[in-house]
Each structure stands twice: as C-alpha cells, then as structure tokens.
N, C-alpha and C positions, 0 to 999 in steps of 0.2 A: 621620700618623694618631695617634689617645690614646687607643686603649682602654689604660687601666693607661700610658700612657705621656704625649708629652708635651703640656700641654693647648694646646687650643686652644679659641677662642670661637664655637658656632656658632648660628646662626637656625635655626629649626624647619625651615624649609626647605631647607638647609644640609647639616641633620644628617640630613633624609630622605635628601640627594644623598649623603653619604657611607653611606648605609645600603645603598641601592641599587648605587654602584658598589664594593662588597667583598663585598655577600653574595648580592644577586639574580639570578639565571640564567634565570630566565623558565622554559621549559618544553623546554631545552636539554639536560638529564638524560636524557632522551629520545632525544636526538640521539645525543649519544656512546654511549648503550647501544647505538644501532640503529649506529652505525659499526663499534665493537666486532666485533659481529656481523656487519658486512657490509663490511668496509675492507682483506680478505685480511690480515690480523692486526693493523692498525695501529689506535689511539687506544684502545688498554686503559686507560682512566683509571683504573680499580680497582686494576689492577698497583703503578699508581705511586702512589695511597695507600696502598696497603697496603707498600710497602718500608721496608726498615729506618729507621726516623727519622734515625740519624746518618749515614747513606751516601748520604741524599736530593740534598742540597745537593750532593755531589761528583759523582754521578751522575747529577741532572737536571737544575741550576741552579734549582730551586725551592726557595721560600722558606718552611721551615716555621713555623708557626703556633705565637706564641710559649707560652709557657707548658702546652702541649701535653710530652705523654711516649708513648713506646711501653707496650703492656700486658704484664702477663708471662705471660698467657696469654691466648689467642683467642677470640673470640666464640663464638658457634653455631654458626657457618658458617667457623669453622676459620680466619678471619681475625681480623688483628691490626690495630686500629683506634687508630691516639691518641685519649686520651682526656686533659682538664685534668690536671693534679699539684696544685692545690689549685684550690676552688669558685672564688677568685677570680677564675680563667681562664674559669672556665664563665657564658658569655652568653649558648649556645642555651636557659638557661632564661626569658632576657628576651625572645626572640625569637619568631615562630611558626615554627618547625621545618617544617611545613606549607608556609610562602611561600619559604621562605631555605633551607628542607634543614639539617643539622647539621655543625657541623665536621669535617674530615677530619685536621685535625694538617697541611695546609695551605694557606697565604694565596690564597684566591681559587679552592679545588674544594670542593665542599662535597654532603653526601652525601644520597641520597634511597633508601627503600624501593624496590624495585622491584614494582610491583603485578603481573607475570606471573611473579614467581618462589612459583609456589602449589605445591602439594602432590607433582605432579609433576616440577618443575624441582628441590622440593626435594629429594625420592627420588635425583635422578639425581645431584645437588650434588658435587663432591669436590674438595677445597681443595689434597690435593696435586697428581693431576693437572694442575688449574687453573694451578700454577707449570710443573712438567714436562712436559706432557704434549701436543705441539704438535697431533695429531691430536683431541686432548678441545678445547684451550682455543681452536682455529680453526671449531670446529664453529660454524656461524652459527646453529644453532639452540640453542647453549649460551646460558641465560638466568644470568645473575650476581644473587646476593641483592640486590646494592645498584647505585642509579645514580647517578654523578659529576656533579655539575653545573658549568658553567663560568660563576665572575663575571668581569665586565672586569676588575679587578683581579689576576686572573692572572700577564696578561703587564706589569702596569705596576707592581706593588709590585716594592720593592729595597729594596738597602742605604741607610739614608740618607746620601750624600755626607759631609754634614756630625757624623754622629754614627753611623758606621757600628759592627755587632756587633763585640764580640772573638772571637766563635765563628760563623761565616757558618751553621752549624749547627743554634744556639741563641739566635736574636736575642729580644731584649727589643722588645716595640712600638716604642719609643722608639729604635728603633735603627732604625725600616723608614719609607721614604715611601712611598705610594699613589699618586703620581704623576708619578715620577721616570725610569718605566720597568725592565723586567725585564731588564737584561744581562745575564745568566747564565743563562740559560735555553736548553737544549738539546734543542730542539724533536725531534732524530731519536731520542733518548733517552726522550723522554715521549711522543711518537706512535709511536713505534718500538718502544717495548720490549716483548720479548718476541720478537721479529720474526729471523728469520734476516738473517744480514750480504751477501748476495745476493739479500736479495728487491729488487724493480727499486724498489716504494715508500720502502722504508726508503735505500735509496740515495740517491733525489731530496732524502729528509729531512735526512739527513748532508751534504748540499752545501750546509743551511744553516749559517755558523757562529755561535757560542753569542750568544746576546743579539738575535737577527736569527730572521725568520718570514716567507715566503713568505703573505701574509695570501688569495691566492686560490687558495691547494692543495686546496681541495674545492672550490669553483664555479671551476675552475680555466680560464684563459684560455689557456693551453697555454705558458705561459713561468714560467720557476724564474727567481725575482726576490723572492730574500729580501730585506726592508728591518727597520732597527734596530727595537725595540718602543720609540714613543714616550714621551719625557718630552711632559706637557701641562703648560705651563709661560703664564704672561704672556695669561688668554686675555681679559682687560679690554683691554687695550691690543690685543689683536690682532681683539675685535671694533671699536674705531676704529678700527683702519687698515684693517679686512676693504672688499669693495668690491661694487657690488651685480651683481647678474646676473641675470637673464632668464630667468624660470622660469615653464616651461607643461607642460600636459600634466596623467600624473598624480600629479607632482610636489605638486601644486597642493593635493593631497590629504592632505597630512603637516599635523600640527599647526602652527600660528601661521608657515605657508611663506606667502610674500604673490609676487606681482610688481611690481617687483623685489626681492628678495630678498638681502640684505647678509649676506654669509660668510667666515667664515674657514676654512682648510683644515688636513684631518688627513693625508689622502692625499698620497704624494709626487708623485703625478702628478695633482695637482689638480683630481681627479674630482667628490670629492664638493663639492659645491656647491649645495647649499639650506638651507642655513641651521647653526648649531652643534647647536642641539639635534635637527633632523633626523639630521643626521650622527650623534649617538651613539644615536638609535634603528636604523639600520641596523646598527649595528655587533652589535648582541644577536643580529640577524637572521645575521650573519655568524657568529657562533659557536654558533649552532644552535637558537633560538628560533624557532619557527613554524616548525618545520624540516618534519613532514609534507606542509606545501604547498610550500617551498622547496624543496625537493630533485627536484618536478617539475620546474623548469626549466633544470637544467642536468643533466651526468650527473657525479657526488660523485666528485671524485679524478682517473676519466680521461679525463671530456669526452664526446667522439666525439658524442653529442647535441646538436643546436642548442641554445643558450641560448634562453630567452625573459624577459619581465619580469616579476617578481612584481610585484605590484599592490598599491598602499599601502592604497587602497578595499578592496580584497579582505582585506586583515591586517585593518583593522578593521573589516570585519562580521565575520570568524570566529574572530577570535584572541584570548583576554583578555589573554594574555601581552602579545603586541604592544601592547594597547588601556592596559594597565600600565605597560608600559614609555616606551611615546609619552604619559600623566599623569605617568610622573615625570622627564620628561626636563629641564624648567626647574628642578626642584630639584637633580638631576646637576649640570645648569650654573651655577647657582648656589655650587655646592659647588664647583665648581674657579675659578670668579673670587673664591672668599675665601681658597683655600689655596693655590692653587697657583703660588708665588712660586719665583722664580730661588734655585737654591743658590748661596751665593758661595765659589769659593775659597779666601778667606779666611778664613770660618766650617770646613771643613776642617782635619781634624788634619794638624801639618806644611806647611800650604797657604798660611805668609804666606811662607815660603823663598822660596816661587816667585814672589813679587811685589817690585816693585820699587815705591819711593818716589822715583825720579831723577823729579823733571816736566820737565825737557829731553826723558830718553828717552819718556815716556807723551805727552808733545805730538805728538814725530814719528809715534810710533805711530799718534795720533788722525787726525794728517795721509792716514796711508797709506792707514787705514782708510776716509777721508770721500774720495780721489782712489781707492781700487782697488776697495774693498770696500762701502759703502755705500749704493748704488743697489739692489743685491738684500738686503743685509743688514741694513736697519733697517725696522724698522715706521713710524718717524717721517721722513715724504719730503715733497719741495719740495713748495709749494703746486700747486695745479690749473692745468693748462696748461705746467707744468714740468717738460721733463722732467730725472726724475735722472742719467741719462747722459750730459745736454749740459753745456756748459763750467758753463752758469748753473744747474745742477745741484749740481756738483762746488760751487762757492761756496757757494753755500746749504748742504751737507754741511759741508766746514770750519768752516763760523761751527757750525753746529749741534754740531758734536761737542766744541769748547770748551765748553758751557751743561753748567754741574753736573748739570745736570738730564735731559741724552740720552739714559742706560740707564736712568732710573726710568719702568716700563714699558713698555722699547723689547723687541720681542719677538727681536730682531735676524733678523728673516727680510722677508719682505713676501711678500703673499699673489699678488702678480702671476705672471702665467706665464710662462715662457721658456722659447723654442725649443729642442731636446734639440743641436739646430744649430746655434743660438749656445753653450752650457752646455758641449757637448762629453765630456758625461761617459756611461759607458756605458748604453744608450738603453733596455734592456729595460723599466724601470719604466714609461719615458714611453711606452712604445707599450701598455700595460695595455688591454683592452679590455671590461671586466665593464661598465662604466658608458656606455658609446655606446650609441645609439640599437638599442631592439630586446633588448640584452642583459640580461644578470639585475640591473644594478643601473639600468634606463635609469630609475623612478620616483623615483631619487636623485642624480642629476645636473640639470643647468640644460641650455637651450636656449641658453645662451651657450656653455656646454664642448662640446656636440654640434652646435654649426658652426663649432666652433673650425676656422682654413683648414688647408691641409696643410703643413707645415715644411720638404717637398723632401724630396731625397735624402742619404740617408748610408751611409759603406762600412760592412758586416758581414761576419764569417766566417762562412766556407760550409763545415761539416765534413764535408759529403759530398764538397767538392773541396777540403779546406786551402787555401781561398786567399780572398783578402777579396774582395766583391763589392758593386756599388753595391745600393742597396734602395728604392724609392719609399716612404716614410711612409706609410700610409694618414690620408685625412682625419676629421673626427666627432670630434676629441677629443683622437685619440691624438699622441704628439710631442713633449710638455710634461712642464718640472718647474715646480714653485714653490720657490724658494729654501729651504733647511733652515733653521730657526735655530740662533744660533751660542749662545743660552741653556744 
C-alpha cells in the first residue's frame, strides 16, 4: 500500500479496488453496533479503538494507522479517538466520511456516527462506567456515540515481510502490505475484550491462536476451526490454472457468474466456488453487510436455528450496500492481480543467510519438490488428460521444475480438491457445512461442490468417551481441502 509510502502504479480502476478494500464496510457499522448489544459482551469494537495507542499492537495484534496519535484529551463523549499528528496524514478530508466513515487510528476499522445515539442515549452516556462497569456496559440497550465499521483489510493488512516497522506500534505505510494477511491478530482479545475469562464465548475465542479466525463463529456451523487469515497472493496465475464448475440455481444470480463458471478458491475447504469476484462479494456479507436480513437465517454465535439461504436476488432488490459492493467488485479484482505479488525471501531483511547459491543442492531440491510435492503444489500441471500423480506426471514435473520460468506466477497450490482421506490432516475444516445445499452460503457455492461424493469414513475423538471413533463423512460438499499455497 502508498498512501505517503511506497509508490505504486495504478489504473483508475485499480485505485477504486484499493479504495474499497481498506476503507468500505458497506453498512456493517451496523452490525457490530447490534452485536455489541446482543453478543453477551463480545465484539465491542469501540473498546478497541478507543485503547491506548501504544498498547494496541501488544494487546490486539492490530495494526495501527500510521501517522495517527492518541489525543490528550477526550472528545464529547469522554472518549479518546486518534486523530492525524500532521494534515499530511489526514485523508478523511479527500474522502466522503459518509461512504468510508472516518479513521479510527486503525488499519481497517473505521468509524461512523451512530444515528440512535439521540438526546436520550445521550442523557444516559458515561464513559467511565462504559470501561468499568460490566452491569452498564452489558446492557443491550446501551446505545454507544459511535459505530465501528469493518473493512476487509482488517484481517489482511500486516507487517510487510520485506520492509517490516521498527516499532510494530508505530509503522510508517511503507512498512504495512494489504495483502499479506493479519498474523498477529488476537481475535479473543478484539472480540473479547471486555469480556470475563469464564464467559464460555470468550473461551471459544481464545482457542484461536494469534494470526488465525474461526471465519464461521457467527453463522456458525457448530465446529471451532480456526484457519490462518489469508495472504491473497499470485491471483493472475491462479485464475489460469482456476477450473470450471457447474453452477445453478441462485448462484446464477451474482454478477458476471456464467455456467460454467471458472474459479479459483479462497476457502480451505473449497466452498466457495463461483467465480473470484463472487467470492469477495460474499465475504462483505460475512462480516456484516446486509446484516438485518442475514442474520435471519441462521442463529449469530449459537446456532441452535436451522440455517436457511440468503438469496443473492433478494441482496439486490434490497440492499445498496450489497448492489455497491457486487459494482465494485472487478475493480477489487483488478487490484489484487496488479499488486499482489509474492514476497521473496530474499528482498527480506537478513533473508539472503537462509538461502543458498549450491545448484547441486537446489537441483535435488527441485527434484524432490517435482517427485513428492508438485502435484498439489503447483498451479502449473501436466497437460489435459495427465494425470499429476502418475509416473507420466512426475516427468512432466521434473522437466518443468528445471524452466527458469516455473515460479514466475506459479501460485504453488492448485485449486483441485482432495479427500480430507487422502490429505490425512485434521478434518474439521473439511467437513464445514455453511456452503451445502440449503444452508446460509448454498447461493455461493457450485452444483459441482454440492454433489461433490462422500470421502468415507474417518476415525475421530469422542470426548464424551475419550476414545477414537470411526465417523461416516457426510456427502454435498463436505470432506475436502484444496491444497494451501506454499507462496
């Protein structure tokens, strides 16, 4: 990212995509106020911008917003809000504040008025209680001056690999990528705070660990299956290798989704499936845009309610957010097939130590890679009718991993699915069920993932009898990873 830091070249459309993924939340502001309110004390977003500036990064793994200061005295409303340390920093004056909300002091929350905090909410207001005071700040009918909005940028800004801060504190732009993913981020810390260390919510939050997010803990599927918060890395090269699938229904409904429809995946359990720019309009959907109708169909946090589908038809007769967000969704994509390039290594402070110049050892290496590793881990696979795993496979990988040219936009994953019974790794992800037929994401998935067969059987532990147990897989989907990339 270059505000004030380092440049990059972009197209109009480009620069829409990065405008939208760091400052747009759609009408999610909303969401988290009413979570707030209704989540037995979890997701105070207000708490955690309003915390110390210098203790943020230690205590939440959030990234604050550079050129940003703590105030040395409080608003109106008895809170302490960063605000710029010189105009330089100040953007919300190039912005509509209206569409984007205004900065909060950090990278990816960004703040709105709250239109019920009128006359009365304000009589009742009190900022110390508000910190102390569990019986005040739990009230679901406590209205907060201001609402948190959540950009996708959130969970995917970080340190940049290659030119990380000297103060994780106090980064300079030019220290942070937007697409590299959030490690550091302490999800039971930022939905938790505030929260007693026995409440059973905040527990589930804490058995993620830092840099990792359980992404269906409010349309929850009933399985704790935190996964890392993606780098979006190589997505030129991964939409050639992406592969088509078979989409009906009201799939068919999402902007520029055709049948068949050619996709690459963000999911680790290879759900979503209609297309890339489909996929990051759901995701808005998932962090709380069009949340009033969404939150009909499943029940927020504990379930126990049947899931049903929201309907893509239905977001666009009633949602502008949505109808916003699904127009700018080929400038998002746009934006990330011109930035979002592989960190190397080597560009890494300290990072040429760890490499070697032997071509003896990097040959064998390539060897090992093209006979053990290369059939799930490259985007670039044998031709049609070939498969990778066969001997004539393997040959085709060797010759290919010799060509200078193998990792210039090799994404090192491949978008194909495998059995969680061949993979062998622990299966929770793969048995995810938001996206099957019937459930809250079925108008974002393919008719290919939802007859995907059944994988069989696998042992699990049984903790009401400490002892392993065989399981039948359920069919429609569930089962499956797609390879991680090794980018």
């Amino acid at each position: 990212m270059s505000f004030h830091g380092r440049p990059v070249e972009l197209t109009p459309d480009e620069l829409k995509g990065r405008i939208v993924w760091n400052l747009w939340s759609g009408d999610n502001a909303g969401f988290w106020n009413w979570l707030a309110m209704n989540a037995y004390g979890a997701a105070d977003l207000l708490k955690v911008v309003t915390w110390r500036r210098d203790q943020r990064f230690e205590k939440f793994g959030v990234m604050n917003q550079p050129g940003y200061q703590r105030p040395t005295q409080p608003d109106a409303h008895g809170l302490f809000i960063d605000g710029p340390r010189e105009p330089r920093y100040d953007f919300d004056t190039r912005i509509d504040t209206r569409t984007y909300g205004r900065s909060s002091g950090i990278m990816g929350l960004r703040l709105f008025p709250n239109p019920r905090f009128d006359a009365a909410a304000r009589a009742r207001w009190d900022a110390k209680r508000y910190y102390e005071d569990p019986s005040y700040y739990n009230d679901k009918n406590l209205e907060r001056p201001y609402m948190v909005g959540m950009a996708c940028s959130f969970c995917h800004t970080g340190p940049d690999p290659t030119n990380p801060p000297a103060d994780p504190a106090e980064p300079e732009y030019v220290n942070l990528s937007d697409y590299v993913g959030q490690h550091f981020l302490k999800v039971w810390e930022v939905f938790g705070v505030g929260m007693a260390k026995d409440n059973f919510v905040y527990q589930i939050l804490k058995s993620n660990p830092p840099g990792t997010l359980d992404t269906s803990f409010i349309a929850t599927d009933y399985l704790n299956n935190p996964g890392t918060m993606n780098g979006i890395f190589e997505i030129a090269g991964r939409l050639q290798g992406a592969v088509a699938e078979r989409v009906t229904g009201g799939a068919l409904d999402l902007r520029g989704v055709r049948n068949p429809q050619v996709t690459p995946r963000v999911l680790k359990e290879g759900a979503d499936s209609v297309g890339f720019e489909a996929a990051l309009s759901r995701v808005y959907v998932n962090i709380g845009e069009y949340w009033e109708e969404w939150i009909r169909h499943f029940g927020p946090m504990l379930g126990i309610k049947k899931q049903s589908p929201i309907r893509v038809s239905d977001a666009q007769r009633l949602s502008p957010h949505w109808n916003w967000s699904e127009a700018h969704s080929p400038a998002l994509a746009a934006y990330f097939v011109r930035v979002a390039k592989p960190v190397k290594l080597a560009a890494a402070p300290g990072g040429t130590q760890h490499l070697t110049a032997d071509a003896v050892l990097l040959d064998r290496g390539k060897r090992v890679f093209a006979q053990r590793c290369a059939s799930c881990h490259s985007s670039k696979q044998p031709p049609a009718g070939v498969d990778p795993r066969s001997p004539e496979g393997r040959r085709w990988f060797e010759e290919a991993v010799m060509r200078p040219d193998f990792l210039d936009g090799n994404f090192l994953g491949s978008e194909v699915r495998y059995p969680v019974t061949v993979i062998k790794t622990n299966a929770t992800r793969a048995v995810a069920s938001n996206s099957i037929r019937g459930h809250v994401w079925d108008n974002f998935s393919s008719e290919t993932y939802k007859t995907l067969p059944p994988v069989g059987p696998i042992q699990v532990w049984d903790p009401f009898t400490g002892k392993d147990r065989v399981w039948e897989v359920p069919g429609g989907g569930r089962g499956y990873y797609r390879p991680p990339s090794l980018v």
